[in-house]
C-alpha positions as CSV (number, residue, x, y, z in Angstrom):
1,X,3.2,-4.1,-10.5
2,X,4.7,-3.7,-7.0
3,X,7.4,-0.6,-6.7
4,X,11.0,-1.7,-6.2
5,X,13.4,-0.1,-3.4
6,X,15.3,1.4,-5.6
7,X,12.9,3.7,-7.0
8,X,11.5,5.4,-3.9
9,X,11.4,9.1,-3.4
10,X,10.5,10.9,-0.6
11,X,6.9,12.3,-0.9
12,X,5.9,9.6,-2.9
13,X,2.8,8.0,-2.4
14,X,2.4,4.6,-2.7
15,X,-0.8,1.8,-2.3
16,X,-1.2,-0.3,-0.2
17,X,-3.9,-3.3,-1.9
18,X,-4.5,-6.6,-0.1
19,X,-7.0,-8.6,1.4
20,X,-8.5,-8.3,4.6
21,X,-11.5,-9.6,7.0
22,X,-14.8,-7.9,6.9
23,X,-14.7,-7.9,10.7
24,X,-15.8,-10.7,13.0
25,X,-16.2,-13.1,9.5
26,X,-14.4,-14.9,7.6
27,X,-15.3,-13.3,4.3
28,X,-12.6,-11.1,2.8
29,X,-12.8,-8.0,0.5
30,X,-9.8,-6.3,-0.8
31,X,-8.7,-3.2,0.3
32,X,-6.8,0.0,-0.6
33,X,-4.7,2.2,1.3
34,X,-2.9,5.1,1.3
35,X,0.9,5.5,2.0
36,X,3.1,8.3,1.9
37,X,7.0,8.5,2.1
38,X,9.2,11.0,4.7
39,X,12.0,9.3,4.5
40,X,14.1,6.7,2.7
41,X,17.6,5.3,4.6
42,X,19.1,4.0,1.7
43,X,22.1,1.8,3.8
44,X,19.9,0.3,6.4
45,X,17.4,-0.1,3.4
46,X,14.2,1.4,5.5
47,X,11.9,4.3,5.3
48,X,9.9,6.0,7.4
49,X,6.4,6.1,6.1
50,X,2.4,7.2,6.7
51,X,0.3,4.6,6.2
52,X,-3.6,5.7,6.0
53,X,-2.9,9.2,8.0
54,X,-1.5,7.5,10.9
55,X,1.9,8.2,12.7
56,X,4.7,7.9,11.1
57,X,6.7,4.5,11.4
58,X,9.6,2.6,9.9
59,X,9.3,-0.2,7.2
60,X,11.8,-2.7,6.0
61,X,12.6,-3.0,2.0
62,X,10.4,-6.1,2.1
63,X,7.3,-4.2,3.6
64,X,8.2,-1.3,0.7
65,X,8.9,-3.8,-2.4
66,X,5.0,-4.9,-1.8
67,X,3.6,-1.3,-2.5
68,X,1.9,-0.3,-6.0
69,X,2.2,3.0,-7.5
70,X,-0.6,3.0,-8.8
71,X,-4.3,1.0,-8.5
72,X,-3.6,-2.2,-10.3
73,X,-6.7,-2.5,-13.6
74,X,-8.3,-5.7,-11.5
75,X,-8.8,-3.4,-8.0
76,X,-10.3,-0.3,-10.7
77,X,-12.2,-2.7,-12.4
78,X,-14.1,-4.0,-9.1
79,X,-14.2,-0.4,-8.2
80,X,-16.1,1.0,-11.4
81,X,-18.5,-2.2,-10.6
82,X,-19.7,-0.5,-7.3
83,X,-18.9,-3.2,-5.1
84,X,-16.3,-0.8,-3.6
85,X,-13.4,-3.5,-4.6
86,X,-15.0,-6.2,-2.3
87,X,-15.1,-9.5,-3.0
């Protein structure tokens, strides 16, 4: 279940699971990624965030409202099957 606005904290750290390509294909595997809050601005509704160690940027609410906070059963369960969460 995705995290609502409301409920962010700074240093949190929140996932980031959807599909991607697997490069110059079109087959898709799902990833996982790791994303950090710095900052929450509760008027303009935005937070400033580290997404998969890289600078920091600014997201919108509607960026934040699609982050997990924690690794849904489905993505663990493709996990534990040693396909990595692909496919």
């Amino acid at each position: 279940m995705a995290i609502k606005f409301e409920k962010l904290e700074v240093g949190m750290r929140l996932f980031d699971i959807h599909r991607t390509t697997m490069g110059n294909t079109t087959m898709s595997e799902w990833g996982c990624w790791d994303v950090e809050i710095v900052s929450v601005d509760r008027i303009r509704r935005t937070a400033k965030v580290i997404w998969n160690s890289n600078p920091a940027e600014e997201w919108s609410a509607a960026q934040l409202n699609k982050l997990y906070a924690k690794k849904p059963p489905s993505y663990l369960k493709a996990e534990a099957r040693g396909s990595g969460g692909r496919r």
